[in-house]
C-alpha positions as CSV (number, residue, x, y, z in Angstrom):
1,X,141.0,77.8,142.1
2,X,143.1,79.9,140.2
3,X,141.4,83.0,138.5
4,X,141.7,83.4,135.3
5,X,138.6,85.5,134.5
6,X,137.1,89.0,135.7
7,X,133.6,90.0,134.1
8,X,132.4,93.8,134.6
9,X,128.7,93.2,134.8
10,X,128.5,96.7,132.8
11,X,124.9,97.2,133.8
12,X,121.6,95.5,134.4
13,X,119.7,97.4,131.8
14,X,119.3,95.5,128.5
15,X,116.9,96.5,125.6
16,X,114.9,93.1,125.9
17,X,113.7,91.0,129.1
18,X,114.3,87.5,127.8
19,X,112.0,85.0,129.6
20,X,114.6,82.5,131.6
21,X,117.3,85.6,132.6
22,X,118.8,84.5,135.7
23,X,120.0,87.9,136.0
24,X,116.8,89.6,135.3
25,X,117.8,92.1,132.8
26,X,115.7,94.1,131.1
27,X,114.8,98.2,130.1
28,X,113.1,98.9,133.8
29,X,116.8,98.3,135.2
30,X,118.6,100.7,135.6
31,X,122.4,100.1,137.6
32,X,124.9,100.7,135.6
33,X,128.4,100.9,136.3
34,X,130.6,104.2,136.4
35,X,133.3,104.3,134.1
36,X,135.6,105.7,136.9
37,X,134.9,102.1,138.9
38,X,135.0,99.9,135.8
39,X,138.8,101.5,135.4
40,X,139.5,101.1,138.7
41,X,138.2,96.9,138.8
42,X,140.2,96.6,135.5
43,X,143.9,97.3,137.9
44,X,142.1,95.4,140.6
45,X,142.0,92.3,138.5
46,X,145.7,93.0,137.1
47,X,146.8,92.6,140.7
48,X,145.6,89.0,140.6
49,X,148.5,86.7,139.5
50,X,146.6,84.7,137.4
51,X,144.3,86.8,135.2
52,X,144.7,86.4,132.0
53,X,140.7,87.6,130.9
54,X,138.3,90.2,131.1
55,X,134.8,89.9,129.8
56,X,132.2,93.4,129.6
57,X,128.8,91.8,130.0
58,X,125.2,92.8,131.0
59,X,122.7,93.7,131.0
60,X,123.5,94.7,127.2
61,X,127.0,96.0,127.5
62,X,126.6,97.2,123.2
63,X,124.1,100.2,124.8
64,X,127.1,101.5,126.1
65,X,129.3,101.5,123.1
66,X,131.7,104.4,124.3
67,X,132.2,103.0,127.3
68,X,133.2,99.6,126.3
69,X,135.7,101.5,123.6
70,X,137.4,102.8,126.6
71,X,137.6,99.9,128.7
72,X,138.8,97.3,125.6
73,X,141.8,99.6,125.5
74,X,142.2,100.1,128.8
75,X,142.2,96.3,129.8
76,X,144.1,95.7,126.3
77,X,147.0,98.2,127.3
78,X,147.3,96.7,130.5
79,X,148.1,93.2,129.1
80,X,144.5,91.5,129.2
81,X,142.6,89.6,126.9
82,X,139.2,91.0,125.9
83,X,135.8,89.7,125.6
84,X,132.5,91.6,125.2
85,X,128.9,89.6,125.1
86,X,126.0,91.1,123.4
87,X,122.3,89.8,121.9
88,X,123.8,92.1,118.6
89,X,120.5,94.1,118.8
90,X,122.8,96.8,117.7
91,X,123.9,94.8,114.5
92,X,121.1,96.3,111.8
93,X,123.5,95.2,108.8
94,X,126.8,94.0,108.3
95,X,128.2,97.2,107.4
96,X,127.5,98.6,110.7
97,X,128.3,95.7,112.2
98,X,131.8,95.7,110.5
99,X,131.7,99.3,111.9
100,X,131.0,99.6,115.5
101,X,133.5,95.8,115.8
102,X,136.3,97.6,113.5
103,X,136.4,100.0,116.5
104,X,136.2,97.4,119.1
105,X,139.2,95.7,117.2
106,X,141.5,98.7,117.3
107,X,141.3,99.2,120.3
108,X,142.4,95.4,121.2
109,X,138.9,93.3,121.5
110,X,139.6,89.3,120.8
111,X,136.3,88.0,120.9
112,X,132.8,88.3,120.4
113,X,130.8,86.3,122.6
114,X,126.7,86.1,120.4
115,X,124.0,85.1,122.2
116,X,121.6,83.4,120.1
117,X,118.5,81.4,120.9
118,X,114.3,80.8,120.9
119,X,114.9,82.9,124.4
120,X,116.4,85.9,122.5
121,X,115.2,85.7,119.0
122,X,111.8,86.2,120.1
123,X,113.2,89.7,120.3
124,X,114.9,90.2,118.2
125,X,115.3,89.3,114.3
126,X,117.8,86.3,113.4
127,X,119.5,88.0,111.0
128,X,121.1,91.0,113.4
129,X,122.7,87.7,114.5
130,X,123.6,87.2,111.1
131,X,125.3,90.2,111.0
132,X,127.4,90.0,113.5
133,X,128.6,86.8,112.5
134,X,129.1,87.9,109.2
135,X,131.1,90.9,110.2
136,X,133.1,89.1,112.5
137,X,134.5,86.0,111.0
138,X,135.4,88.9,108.0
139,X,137.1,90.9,109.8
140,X,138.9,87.9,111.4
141,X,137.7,88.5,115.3
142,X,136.9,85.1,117.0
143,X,133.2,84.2,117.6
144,X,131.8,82.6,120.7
145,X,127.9,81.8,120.1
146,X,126.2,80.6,123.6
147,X,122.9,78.8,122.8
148,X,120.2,78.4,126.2
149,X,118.0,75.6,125.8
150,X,114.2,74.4,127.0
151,X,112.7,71.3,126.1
152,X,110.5,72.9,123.3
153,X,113.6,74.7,121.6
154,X,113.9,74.9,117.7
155,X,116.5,77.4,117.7
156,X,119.1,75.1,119.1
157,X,123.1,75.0,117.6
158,X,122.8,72.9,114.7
159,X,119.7,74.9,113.3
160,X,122.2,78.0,114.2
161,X,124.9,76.4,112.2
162,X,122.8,75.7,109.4
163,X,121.4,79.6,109.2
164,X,124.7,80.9,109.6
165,X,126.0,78.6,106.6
166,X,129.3,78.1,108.0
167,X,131.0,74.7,108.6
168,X,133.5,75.9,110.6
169,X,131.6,76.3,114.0
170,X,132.5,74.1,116.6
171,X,130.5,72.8,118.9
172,X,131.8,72.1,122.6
173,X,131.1,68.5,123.2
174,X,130.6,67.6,119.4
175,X,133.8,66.4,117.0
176,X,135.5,69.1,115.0
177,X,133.9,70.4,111.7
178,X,136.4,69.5,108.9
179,X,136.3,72.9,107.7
180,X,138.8,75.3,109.6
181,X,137.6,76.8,112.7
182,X,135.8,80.1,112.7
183,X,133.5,80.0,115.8
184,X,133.0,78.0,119.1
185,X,129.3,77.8,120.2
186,X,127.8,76.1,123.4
187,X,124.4,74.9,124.3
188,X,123.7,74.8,127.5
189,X,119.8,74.5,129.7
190,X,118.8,77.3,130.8
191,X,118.8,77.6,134.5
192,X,115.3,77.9,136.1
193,X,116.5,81.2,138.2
194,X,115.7,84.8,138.5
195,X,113.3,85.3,135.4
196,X,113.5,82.0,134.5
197,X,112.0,80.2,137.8
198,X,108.9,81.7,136.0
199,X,109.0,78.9,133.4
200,X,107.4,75.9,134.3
201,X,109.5,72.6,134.1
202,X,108.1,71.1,131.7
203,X,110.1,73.5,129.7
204,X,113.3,72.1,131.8
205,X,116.3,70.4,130.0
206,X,116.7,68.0,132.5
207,X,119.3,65.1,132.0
208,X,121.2,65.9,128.9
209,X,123.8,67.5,130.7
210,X,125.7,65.8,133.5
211,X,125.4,67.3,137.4
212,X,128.3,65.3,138.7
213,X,131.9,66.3,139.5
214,X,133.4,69.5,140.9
215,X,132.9,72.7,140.2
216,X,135.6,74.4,137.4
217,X,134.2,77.9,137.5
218,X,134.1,78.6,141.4
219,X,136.6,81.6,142.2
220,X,138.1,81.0,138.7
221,X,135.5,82.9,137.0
222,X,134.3,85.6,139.0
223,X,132.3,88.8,138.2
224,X,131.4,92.0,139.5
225,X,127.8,93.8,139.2
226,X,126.9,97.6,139.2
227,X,127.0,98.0,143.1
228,X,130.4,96.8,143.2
229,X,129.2,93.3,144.3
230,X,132.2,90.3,143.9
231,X,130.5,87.4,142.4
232,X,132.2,83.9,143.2
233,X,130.9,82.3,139.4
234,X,129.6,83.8,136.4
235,X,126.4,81.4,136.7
236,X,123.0,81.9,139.0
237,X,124.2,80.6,142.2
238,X,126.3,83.4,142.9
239,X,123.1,85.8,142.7
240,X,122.0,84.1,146.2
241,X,122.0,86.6,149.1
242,X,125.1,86.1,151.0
243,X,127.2,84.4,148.4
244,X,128.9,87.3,147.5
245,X,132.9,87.7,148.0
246,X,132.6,91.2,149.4
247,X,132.7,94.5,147.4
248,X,135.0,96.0,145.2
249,X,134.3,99.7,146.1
250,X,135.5,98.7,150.2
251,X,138.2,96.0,148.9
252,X,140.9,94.6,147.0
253,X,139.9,91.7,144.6
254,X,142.9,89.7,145.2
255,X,142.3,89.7,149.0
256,X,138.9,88.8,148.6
257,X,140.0,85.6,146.3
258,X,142.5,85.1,149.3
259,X,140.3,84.7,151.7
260,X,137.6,82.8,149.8
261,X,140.0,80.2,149.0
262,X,140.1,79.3,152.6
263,X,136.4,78.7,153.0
264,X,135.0,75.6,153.2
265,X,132.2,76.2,151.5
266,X,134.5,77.6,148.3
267,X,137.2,74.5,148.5
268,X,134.0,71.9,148.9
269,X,132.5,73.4,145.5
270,X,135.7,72.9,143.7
271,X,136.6,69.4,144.9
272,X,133.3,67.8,145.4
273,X,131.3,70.2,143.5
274,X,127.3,70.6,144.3
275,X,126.4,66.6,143.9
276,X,128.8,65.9,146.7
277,X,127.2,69.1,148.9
278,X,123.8,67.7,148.0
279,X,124.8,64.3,149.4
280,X,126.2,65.6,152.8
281,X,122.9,67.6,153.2
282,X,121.0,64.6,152.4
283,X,119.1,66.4,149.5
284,X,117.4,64.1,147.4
285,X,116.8,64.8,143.4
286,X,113.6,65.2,144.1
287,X,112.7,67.8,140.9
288,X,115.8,66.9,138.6
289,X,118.1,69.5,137.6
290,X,118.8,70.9,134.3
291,X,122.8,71.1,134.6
292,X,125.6,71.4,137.3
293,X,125.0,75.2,137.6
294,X,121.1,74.1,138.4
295,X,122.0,71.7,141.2
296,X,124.5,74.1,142.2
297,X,121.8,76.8,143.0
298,X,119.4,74.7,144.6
299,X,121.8,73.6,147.1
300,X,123.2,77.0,147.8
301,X,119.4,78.1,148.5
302,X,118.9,75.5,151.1
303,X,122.6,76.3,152.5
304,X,121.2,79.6,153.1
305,X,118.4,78.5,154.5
306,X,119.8,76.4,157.1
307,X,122.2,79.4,157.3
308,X,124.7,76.6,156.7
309,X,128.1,78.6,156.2
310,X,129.1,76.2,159.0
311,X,132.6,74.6,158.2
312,X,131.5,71.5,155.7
313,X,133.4,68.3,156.1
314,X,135.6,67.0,152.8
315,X,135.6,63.7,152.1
């Protein structure tokens, strides 16, 4: 469970309030980060042996343009890879697109990460994605396009392929385009959590993605929210009450990766992962579940329940 991600969950606020969030973002929130503790998490996450990535997420991380100027740098200076996700709301044409990334580039960014989708383009117009892209692959920063799914879906990756007019996108899970590689992109269900528990499940991707095996993402890519919160994942499950590593603001990160390794709960996720938790609860599929990260936060939610951070047995 080595770590080789830290994500600054910059704020909660974002300009739209997509309809399967897990996170619940949207322009009534308000938590946002101060600079002075986003600096500070940034030599937190240097003290962890392993690091090798940040990532400045949301929320919409782009409404806070200066800020993530100064923290690209910062984490750049300090050796770190950079990352910074956005809807590209911001992206009105690909001039000031080319713009606001030129800056972003200077100052040591290495990838975009797009998110593009029915979810999101209901708010906001395809071609700001467009945009982005454009600007982007010209200016020779690498693309990441993350794609959420629902059984009535139009917008999925190949229609995003075929509007972006590119052959060189790859597709995780998909063989590589002949054409040289400009992008990755991955299309995932969406996970029926925070804002999204709202949708019913006949919108649920169930069984197109597998729910078996253990966990790769448990303590290995880990985030931290607005309060200061240490989340175990960068998925839903670690947005259940009492998941939480600890804080940032009262503790080191690298001791709070320490002593999560050492808990059952933590080493069961990454070895068994949630199917073999599931199976020593005794839960059932009784609704389906739309991927790993699905099946993951149902069983979490009923470990809570039973307040079950009792020691769990490996096989």
């Amino acid at each position: 469970m080595e770590t080789f991600r830290v994500g600054l969950l910059l704020t909660e606020r974002c300009n739209i309030a997509c309809s399967h969030c897990w996170f619940s973002s949207g322009p009534e929130r308000t938590a946002t980060m101060a600079m002075s503790e986003a600096l500070d998490y940034i030599e937190q996450a240097c003290e962890i042996p392993t690091i090798e990535w940040l990532s400045l997420t949301g929320g919409e991380p782009f409404l806070l343009q200066d800020m993530l100027i100064r923290l690209v740098r910062h984490a750049s200076e300090r050796g770190l890879r950079t990352e910074c996700v956005t809807n590209c709301f911001w992206a009105e044409t690909e001039e000031v697109a080319a713009a606001i990334l030129g800056e972003l580039i200077n100052v040591g960014l290495d990838v975009i990460n797009v998110s593009a989708d029915d979810f999101h383009q209901r708010h906001i117009p395809f071609e700001r994605i467009r945009n982005c892209y454009g600007a982007a692959t010209s200016l020779g920063l690498r693309v990441v396009i993350m794609c959420a799914r629902s059984r009535s879906s139009t917008l999925g990756i190949g229609k995003i392929r075929e509007m972006l007019n590119d052959d060189g996108i790859q597709v995780v899970g998909h063989p590589k385009p002949r054409a040289p590689v400009k992008a990755l992109a991955i299309e995932t269900g969406f996970v029926p959590a925070g804002r999204g528990a709202t949708i019913q499940r006949e919108e649920w991707s169930i069984g197109r993605n597998s729910v078996e095996g253990p966990c790769r993402d448990v303590l290995r890519d880990i985030g931290i929210t607005p309060s200061g919160s240490v989340l175990p994942c960068c998925s839903a499950s670690s947005r259940i009450e009492g998941i939480t590593l600890g804080n940032a603001r009262e503790s080191r990160l690298v001791k709070m990766i320490e002593a999560a390794e050492d808990l059952p709960l933590f080493k069961a996720l990454s070895t068994v992962g949630p199917s073999g938790l599931a199976k020593q609860l005794g839960l059932g599929r009784r609704n389906g579940y739309v991927n790993r990260c699905h099946l993951c936060y149902e069983v979490l939610s009923e470990l809570e329940l039973r307040q079950a951070f009792r020691p769990l047995q490996l096989p």
